[in-house]
C-alpha positions as CSV (number, residue, x, y, z in Angstrom):
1,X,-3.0,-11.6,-34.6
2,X,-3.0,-11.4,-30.7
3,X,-0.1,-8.9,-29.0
4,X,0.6,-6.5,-26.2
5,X,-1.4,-3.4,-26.4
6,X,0.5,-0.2,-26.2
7,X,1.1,0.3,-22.3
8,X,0.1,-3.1,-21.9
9,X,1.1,-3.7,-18.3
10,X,-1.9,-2.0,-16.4
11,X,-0.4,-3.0,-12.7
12,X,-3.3,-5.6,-12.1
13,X,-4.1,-6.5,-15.4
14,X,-2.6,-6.7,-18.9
15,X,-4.0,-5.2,-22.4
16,X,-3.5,-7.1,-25.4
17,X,-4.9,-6.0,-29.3
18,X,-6.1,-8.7,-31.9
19,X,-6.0,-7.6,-35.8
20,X,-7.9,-9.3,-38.4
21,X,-8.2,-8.3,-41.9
22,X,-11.9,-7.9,-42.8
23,X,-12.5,-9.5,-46.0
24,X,-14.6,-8.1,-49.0
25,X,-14.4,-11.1,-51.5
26,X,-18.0,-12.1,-52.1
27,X,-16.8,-15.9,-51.6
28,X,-16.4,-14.6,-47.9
29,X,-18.3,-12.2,-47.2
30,X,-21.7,-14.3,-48.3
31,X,-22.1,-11.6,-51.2
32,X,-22.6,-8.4,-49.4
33,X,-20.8,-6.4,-47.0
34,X,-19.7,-7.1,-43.5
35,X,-21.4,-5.5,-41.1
36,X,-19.4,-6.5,-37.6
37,X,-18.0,-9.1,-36.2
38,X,-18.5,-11.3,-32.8
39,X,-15.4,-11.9,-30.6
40,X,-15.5,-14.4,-27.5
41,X,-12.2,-15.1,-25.6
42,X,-11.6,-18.2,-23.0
43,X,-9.5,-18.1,-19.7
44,X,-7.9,-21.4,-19.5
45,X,-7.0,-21.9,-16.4
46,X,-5.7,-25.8,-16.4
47,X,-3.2,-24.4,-19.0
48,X,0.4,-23.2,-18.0
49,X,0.9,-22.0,-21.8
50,X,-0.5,-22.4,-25.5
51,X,1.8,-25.0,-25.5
52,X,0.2,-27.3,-22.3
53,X,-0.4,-30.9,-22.8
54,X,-1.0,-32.1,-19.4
55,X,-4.2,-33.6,-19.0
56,X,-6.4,-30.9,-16.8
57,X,-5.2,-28.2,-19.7
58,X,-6.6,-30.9,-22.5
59,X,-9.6,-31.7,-20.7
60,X,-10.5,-27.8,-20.3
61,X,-9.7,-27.4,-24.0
62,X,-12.4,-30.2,-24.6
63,X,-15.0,-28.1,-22.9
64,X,-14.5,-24.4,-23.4
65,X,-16.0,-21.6,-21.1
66,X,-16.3,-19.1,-24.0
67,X,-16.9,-15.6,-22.9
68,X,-18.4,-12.8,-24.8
69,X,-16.5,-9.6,-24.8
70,X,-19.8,-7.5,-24.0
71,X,-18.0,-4.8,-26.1
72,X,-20.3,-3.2,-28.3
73,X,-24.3,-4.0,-29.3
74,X,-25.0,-6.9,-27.1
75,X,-21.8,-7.9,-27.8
76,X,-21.5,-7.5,-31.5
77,X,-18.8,-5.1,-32.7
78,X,-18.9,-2.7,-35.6
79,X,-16.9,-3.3,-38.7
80,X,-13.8,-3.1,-37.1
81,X,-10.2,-4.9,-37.8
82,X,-9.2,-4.1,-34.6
83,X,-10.2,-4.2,-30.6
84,X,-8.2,-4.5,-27.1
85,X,-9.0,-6.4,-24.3
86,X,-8.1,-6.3,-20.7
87,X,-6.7,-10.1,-19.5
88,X,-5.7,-11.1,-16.4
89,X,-2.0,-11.6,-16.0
90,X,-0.5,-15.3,-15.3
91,X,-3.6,-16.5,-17.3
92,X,-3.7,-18.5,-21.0
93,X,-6.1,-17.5,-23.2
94,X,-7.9,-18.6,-26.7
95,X,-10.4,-16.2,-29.1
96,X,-12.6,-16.9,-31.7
97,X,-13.9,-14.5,-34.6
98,X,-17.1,-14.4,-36.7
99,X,-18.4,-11.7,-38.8
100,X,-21.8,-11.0,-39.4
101,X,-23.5,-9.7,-43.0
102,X,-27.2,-9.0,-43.7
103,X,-28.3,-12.2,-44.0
104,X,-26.9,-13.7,-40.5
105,X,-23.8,-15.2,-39.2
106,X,-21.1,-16.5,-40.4
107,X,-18.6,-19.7,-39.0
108,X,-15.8,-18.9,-36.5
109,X,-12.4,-18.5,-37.4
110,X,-10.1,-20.5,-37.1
111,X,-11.9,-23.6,-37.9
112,X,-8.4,-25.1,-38.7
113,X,-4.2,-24.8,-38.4
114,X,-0.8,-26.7,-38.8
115,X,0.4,-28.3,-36.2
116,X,3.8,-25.8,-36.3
117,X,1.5,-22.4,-36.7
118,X,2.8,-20.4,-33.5
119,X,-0.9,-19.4,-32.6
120,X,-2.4,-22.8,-33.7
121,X,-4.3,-23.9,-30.3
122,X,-5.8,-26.9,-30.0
123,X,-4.8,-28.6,-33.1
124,X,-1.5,-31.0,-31.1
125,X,-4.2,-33.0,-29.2
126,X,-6.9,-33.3,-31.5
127,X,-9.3,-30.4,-31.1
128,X,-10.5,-27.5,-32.6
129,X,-7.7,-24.3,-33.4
130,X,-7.6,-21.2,-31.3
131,X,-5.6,-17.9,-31.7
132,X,-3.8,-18.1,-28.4
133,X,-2.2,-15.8,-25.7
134,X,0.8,-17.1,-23.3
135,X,0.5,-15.6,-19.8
136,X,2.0,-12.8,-19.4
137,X,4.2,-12.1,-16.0
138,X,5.2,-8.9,-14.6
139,X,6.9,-8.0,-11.7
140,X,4.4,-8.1,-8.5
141,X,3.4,-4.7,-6.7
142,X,4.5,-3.3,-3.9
143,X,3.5,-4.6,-0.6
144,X,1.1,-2.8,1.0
145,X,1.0,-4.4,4.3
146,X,3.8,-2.9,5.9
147,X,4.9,-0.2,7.1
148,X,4.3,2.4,10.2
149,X,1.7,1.9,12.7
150,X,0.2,5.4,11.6
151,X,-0.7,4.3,8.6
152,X,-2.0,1.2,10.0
153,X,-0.2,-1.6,9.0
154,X,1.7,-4.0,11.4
155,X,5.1,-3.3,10.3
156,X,8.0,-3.6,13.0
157,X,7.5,-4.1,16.5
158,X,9.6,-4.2,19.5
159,X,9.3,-8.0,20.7
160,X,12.3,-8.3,23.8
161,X,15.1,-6.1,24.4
162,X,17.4,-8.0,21.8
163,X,15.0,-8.3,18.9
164,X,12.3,-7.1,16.5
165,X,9.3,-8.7,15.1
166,X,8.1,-8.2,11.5
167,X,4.8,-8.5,10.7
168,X,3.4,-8.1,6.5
169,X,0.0,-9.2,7.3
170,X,-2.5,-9.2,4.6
171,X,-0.8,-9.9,1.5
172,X,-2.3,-12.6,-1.0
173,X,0.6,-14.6,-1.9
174,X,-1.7,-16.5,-4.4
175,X,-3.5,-13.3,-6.1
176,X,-2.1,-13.6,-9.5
177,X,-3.6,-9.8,-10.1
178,X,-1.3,-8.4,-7.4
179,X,1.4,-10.7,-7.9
180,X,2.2,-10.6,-11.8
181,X,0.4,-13.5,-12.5
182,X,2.4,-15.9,-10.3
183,X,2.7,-16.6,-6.5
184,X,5.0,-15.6,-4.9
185,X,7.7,-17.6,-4.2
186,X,10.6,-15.3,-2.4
187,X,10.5,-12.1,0.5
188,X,13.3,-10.3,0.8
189,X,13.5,-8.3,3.7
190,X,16.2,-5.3,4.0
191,X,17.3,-3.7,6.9
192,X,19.5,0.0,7.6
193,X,20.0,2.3,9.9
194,X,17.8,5.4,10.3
195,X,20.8,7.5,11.4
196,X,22.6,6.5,8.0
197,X,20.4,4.9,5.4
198,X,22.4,3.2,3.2
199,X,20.7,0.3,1.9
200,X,21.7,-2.9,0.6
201,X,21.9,-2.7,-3.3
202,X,22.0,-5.6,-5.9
203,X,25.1,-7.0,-6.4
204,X,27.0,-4.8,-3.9
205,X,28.5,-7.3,-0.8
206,X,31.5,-8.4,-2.6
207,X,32.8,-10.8,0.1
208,X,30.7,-13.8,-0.3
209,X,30.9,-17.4,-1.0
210,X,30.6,-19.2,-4.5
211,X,27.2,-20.3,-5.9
212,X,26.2,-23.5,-4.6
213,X,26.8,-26.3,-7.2
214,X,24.4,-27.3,-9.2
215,X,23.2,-30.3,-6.7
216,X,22.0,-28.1,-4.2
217,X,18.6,-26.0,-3.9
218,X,18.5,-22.3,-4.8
219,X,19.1,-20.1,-2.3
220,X,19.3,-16.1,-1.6
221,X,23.0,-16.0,-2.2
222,X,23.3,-12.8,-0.6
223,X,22.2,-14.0,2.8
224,X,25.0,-15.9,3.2
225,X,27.7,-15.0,5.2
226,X,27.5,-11.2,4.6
227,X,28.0,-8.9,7.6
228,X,27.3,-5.1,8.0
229,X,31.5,-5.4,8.1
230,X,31.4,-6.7,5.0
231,X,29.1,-4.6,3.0
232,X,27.6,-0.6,3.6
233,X,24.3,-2.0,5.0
234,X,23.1,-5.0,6.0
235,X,22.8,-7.7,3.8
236,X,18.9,-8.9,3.3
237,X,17.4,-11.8,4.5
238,X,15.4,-14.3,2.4
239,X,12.6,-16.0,3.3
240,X,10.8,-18.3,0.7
241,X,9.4,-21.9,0.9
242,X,13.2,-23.1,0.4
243,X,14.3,-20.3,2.9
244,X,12.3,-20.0,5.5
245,X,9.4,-21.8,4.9
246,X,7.7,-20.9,8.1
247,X,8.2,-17.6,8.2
248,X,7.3,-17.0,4.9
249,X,4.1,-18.7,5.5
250,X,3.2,-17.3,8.9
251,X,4.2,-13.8,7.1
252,X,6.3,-12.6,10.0
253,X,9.9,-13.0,11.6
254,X,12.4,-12.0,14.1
255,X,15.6,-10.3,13.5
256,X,18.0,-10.3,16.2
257,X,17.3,-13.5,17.4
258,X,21.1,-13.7,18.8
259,X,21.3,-10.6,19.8
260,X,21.6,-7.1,18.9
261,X,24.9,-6.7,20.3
262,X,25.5,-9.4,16.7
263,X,25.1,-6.3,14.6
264,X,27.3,-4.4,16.4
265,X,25.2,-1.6,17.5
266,X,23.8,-0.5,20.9
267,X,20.3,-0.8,22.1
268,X,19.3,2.9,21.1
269,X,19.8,2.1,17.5
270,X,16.9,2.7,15.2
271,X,16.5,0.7,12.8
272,X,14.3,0.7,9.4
273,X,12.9,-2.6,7.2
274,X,11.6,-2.7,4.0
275,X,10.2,-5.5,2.2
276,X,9.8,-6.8,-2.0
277,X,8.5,-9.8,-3.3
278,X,9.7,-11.9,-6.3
279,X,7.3,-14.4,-7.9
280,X,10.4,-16.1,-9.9
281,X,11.9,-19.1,-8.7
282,X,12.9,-21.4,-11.2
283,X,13.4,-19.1,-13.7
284,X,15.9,-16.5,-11.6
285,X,17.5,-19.5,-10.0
286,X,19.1,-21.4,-13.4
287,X,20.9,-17.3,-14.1
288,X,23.8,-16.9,-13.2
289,X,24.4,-14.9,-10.3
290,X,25.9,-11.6,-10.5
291,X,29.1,-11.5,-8.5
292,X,28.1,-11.3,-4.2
293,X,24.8,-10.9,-4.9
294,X,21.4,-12.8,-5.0
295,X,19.7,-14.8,-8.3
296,X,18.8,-12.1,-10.6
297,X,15.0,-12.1,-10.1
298,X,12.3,-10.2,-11.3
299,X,11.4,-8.4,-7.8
300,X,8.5,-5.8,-6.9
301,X,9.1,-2.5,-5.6
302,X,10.2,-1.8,-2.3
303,X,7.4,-1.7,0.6
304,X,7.4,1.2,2.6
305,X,9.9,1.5,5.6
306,X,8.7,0.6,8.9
307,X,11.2,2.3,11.8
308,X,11.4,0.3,15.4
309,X,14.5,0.0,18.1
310,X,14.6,-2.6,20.4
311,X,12.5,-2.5,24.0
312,X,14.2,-0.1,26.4
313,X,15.1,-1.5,30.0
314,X,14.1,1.6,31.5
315,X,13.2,4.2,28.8
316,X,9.3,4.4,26.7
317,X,10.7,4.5,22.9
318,X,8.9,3.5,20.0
319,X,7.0,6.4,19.9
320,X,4.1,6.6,16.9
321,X,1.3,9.2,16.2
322,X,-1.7,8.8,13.8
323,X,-4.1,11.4,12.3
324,X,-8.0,10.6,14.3
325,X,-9.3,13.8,13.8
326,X,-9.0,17.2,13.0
327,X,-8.6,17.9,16.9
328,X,-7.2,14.4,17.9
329,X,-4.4,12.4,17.2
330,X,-3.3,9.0,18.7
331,X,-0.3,8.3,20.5
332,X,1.4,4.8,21.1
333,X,4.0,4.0,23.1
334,X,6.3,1.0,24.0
335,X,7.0,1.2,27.8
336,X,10.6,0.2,29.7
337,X,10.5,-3.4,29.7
338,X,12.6,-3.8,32.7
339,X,10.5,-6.3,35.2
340,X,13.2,-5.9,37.9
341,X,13.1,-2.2,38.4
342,X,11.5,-0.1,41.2
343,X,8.3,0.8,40.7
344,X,9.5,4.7,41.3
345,X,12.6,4.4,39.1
346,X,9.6,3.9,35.6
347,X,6.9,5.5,37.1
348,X,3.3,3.4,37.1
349,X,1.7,6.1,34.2
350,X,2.6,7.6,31.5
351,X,2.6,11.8,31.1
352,X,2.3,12.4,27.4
353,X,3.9,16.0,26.0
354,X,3.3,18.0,22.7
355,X,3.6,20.9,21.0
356,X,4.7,22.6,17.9
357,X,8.5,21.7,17.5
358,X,10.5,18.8,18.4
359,X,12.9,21.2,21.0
360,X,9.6,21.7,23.2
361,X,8.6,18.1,24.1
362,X,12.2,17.0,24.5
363,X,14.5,19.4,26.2
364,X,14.0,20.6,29.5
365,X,12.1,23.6,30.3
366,X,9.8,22.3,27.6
367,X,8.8,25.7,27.0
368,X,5.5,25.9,24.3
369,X,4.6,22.2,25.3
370,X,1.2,20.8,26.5
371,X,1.2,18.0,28.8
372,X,-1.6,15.1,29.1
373,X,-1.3,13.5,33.2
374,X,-1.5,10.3,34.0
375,X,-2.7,7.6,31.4
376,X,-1.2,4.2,32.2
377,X,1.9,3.3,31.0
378,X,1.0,-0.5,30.2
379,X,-2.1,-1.8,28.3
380,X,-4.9,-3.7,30.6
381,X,-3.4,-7.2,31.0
382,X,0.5,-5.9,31.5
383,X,1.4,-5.7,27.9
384,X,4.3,-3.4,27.7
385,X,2.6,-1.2,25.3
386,X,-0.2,1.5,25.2
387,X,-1.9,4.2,23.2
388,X,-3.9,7.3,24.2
389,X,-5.9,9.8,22.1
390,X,-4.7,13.4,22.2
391,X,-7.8,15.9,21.9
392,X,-8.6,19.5,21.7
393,X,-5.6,20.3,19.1
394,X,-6.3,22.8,16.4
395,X,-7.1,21.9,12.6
396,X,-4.5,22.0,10.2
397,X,-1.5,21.8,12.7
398,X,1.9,19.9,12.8
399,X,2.7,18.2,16.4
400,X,5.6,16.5,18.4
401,X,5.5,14.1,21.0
402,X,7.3,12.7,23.5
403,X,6.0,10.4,26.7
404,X,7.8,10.2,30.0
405,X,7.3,8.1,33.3
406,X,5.2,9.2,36.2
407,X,5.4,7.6,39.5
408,X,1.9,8.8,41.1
409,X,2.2,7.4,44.9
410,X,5.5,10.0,44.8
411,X,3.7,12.7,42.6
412,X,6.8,13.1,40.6
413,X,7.5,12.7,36.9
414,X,10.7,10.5,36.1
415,X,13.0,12.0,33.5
416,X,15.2,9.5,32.7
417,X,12.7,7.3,31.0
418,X,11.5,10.2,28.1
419,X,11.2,8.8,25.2
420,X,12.8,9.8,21.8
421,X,10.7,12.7,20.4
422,X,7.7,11.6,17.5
423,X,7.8,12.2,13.6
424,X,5.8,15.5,13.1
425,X,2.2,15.0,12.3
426,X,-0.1,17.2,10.8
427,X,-3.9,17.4,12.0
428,X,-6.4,17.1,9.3
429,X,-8.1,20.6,8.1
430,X,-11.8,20.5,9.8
431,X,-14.9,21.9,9.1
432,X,-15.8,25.6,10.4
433,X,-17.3,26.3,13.1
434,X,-21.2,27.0,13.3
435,X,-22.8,30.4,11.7
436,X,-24.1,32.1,14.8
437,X,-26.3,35.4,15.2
438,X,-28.2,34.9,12.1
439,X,-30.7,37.7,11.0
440,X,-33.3,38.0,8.1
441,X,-34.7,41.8,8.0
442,X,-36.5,43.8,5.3
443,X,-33.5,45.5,3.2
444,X,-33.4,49.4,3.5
445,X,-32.8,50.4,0.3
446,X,-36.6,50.9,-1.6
447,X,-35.6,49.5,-5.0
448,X,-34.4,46.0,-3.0
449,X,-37.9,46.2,-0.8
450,X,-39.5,46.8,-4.2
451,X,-37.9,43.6,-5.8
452,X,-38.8,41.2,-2.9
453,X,-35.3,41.1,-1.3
454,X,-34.4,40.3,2.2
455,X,-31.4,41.2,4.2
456,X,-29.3,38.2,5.4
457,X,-26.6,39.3,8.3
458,X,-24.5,36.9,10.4
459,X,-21.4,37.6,12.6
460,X,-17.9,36.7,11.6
461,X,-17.1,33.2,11.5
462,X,-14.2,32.6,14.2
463,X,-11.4,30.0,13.3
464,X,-10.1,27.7,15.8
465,X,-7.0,29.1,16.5
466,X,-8.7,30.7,19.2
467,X,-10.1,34.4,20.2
468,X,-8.9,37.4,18.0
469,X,-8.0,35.8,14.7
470,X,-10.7,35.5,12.6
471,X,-11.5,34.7,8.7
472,X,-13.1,37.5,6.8
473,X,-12.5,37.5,3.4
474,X,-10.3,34.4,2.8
475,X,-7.1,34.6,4.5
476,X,-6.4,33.3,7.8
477,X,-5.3,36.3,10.1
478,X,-2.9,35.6,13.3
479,X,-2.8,31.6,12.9
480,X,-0.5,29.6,12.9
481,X,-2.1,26.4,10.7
482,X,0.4,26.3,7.9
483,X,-1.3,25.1,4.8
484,X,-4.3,25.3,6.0
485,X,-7.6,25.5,3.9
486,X,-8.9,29.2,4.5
487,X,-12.3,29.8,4.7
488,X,-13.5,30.1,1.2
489,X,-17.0,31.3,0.8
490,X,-20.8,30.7,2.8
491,X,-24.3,29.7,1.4
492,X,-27.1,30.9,2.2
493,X,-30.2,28.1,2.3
494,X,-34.0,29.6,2.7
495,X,-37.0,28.4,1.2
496,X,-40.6,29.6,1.0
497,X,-42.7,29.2,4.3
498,X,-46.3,28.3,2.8
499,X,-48.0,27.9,6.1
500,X,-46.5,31.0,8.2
501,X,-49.1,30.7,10.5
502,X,-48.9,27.5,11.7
């Protein structure tokens, strides 16, 4: 017997248990005990099911690619009735049996099977019978591919001042591990606002059309004619090689193509994306629809979000951080788009402010804020974006940022192009700083001089918040790093000199 093993569904693979009963008649077992048995298993991968009859699954079935299972003494197991294996998903696949006594090997089961046996393989065209496995399918994982830029994935970027690009580079459509043992054949993309999440749910936008008739194609239902009138969010978009072909295979899209002003928002309206994939097309498209919503398909988790606006005429925006170091972060920044502006009404560089709450790098006086002059505002070759490293921050420290305009032949900064303040980042905990003013002396007590001992002395390690906080025993005096690792312990490395006078 071949069946799901108890949490069976691994995420990339799939665990299945075969049974057998291990026989003790001496007419089978050769006349003394068994001593093991030898399993083998075959991925047959011109075979859609147990069931295929096309003629690449009978052609495979003609010329197996056994496999041992490597399990046990060169592959031979114990006398066990029982072992799991790890398959692939999406995959058919056969096994064969043998047990082995004293005297040798025996013949493989099954050697034969009706024609109606549920796990009799082979048998409907002719050849020899296999227990078989159907594929299994799951629903895909998450996408990883998308998200923010500081987790460096493409995600959503600014593209004009009336629409977004979405980018999910890097996802296998065709990796059955990854994708529950099918392609994937559907992308739903989701969109809310980040001043009132409310995202589209299944079934929800009650205002649209029918189902198509049976004539026509299978579509994403839900993309049809729902508005963020119509429903608390905005309705998904679909994108699949019915919907979308192009996009689906280029693996990125615009929204907004008419215009943001067709979402009824302004252009300083944040906006998050998320992404899931289905690998169901035939199947979810013959259910019946739930009422206003899409085919009911088996779909992957959600991505994570991705957060963009829209370019800013004369505003930087889109502003994004990322962990470098334990004293660096990166900055990127999406500068005012406006080609028609004076020069002195964006500035020509870009002054870059942080500090330890959001209030400091966004209201004016900016009191507790740091501020990096002068990098440019574009990229080399006029692209309307940049990025700069941030250095000399201390370990273990959460940051804001914010960027504004500097015109430099006027010396002057321009406030009305700030940007909106940066999610708070935390710089990773570093390593301490170097043990200075070592010393190795002859200890003073006699019983330790006696013994051989030798007095190690070093000064007090300072922490990098700076002069007058210091970690003695532990703790971290005076600092402000929040969960910071303390300074735990020292070693102390020596080793014996054999040639002192050399």
């Amino acid at each position: 017997n071949v069946y799901p093993a108890a949490n069976a569904d691994q995420k990339y693979t799939y665990k299945v248990d075969l049974t057998w009963n291990i026989p003790i008649d001496a007419e089978t077992t050769g006349g003394v005990a068994i001593t093991g048995f030898v399993l083998e298993f075959a991925e047959l991968t011109g075979c859609e099911s147990c069931s295929d009859t096309n003629q690449a699954c009978v052609s495979q079935r003609q010329s197996i690619p056994w496999e041992s299972t490597d399990i046990g003494v060169a592959g031979v197991l114990g006398a066990v009735s029982a072992q799991t294996l790890t398959m692939l998903k999406g995959s058919t696949y056969i096994f064969r049996l043998r047990a082995i006594n004293s005297v040798g090997l025996g013949s493989w089961w099954p050697t034969s099977c009706l024609y109606t046996d549920a796990n009799c393989f082979g048998a409907r065209v002719g050849t020899n019978a296999f227990t078989c496995f159907d594929p299994i399918v799951t629903q895909p994982t998450a996408l990883v591919g998308f998200g923010d830029w500081a987790e460096s994935t493409p995600g959503a970027l600014p593209l004009t001042t009336t629409s977004v690009q979405l980018i999910w580079a890097g996802h296998d459509y065709n990796n059955q591990s990854i994708n529950g043992g099918l392609p994937i054949v559907q992308l739903e993309i989701q969109r809310t606002k980040k001043a009132n999440p409310q995202w589209p749910l299944d079934h929800y936008c009650p205002t649209l059309p029918e189902p198509l008739d049976d004539s026509s194609q299978p579509v994403c239902l839900y993309a049809q004619g729902c508005t963020p009138q119509a429903c608390v969010a905005t309705c998904p978009m679909c994108l699949s090689a019915i919907s979308g072909e192009a996009a689906f295979n280029a693996k990125t899209t615009t929204d907004f193509a008419a215009g943001i002003a067709s979402a009824g928002d302004d252009a300083s309206t944040v906006y998050l994306y998320r992404i899931r994939f289905s690998n169901e097309m035939p199947t979810c498209s013959n259910k019946a629809p739930s009422v206003g919503s899409s085919f009911t398909c088996v779909w992957s988790d959600f991505s994570a979000s991705a957060e963009v606006m829209v370019m800013q005429d004369l505003k930087f925006s889109n502003i994004k951080v990322r962990g470098v170091h334990s004293t660096s972060i990166e900055i990127l920044w999406q500068a005012p788009s406006s080609n028609d502006a004076n020069q002195a009404d964006v500035g020509d560089k870009a002054n870059i402010y942080y500090g330890l709450t959001a209030t400091s790098v966004i209201t004016d006086p900016f009191t507790g804020s740091t501020v990096v002059f002068g990098p440019d505002s574009f990229e080399t070759g006029g692209n309307k974006y940049n990025t700069h490293a941030v250095t000399g921050l201390v370990p273990a420290t959460t940051y804001y940022f914010s960027v504004v305009g500097y015109y430099s032949a006027g010396n002057t900064e321009v406030p009305a192009t700030r940007s909106e303040v940066s999610k708070s980042i935390t710089t990773p905990v570093g390593i301490p700083a170097q043990v200075i003013n070592v010393t190795a002396i002859s200890p003073p007590a006699f019983i330790d001089k006696m013994a051989g001992a030798i007095l190690v002395e070093w000064a007090v390690l300072y922490s990098a918040c700076g002069s007058g906080s210091f970690l003695t025993d532990g703790s971290v005096a005076g600092c402000q790093r929040g969960e910071a690792s303390p300074l735990v312990n020292y070693k102390v490395y020596y080793k014996l000199d054999t040639e002192p006078n050399s």
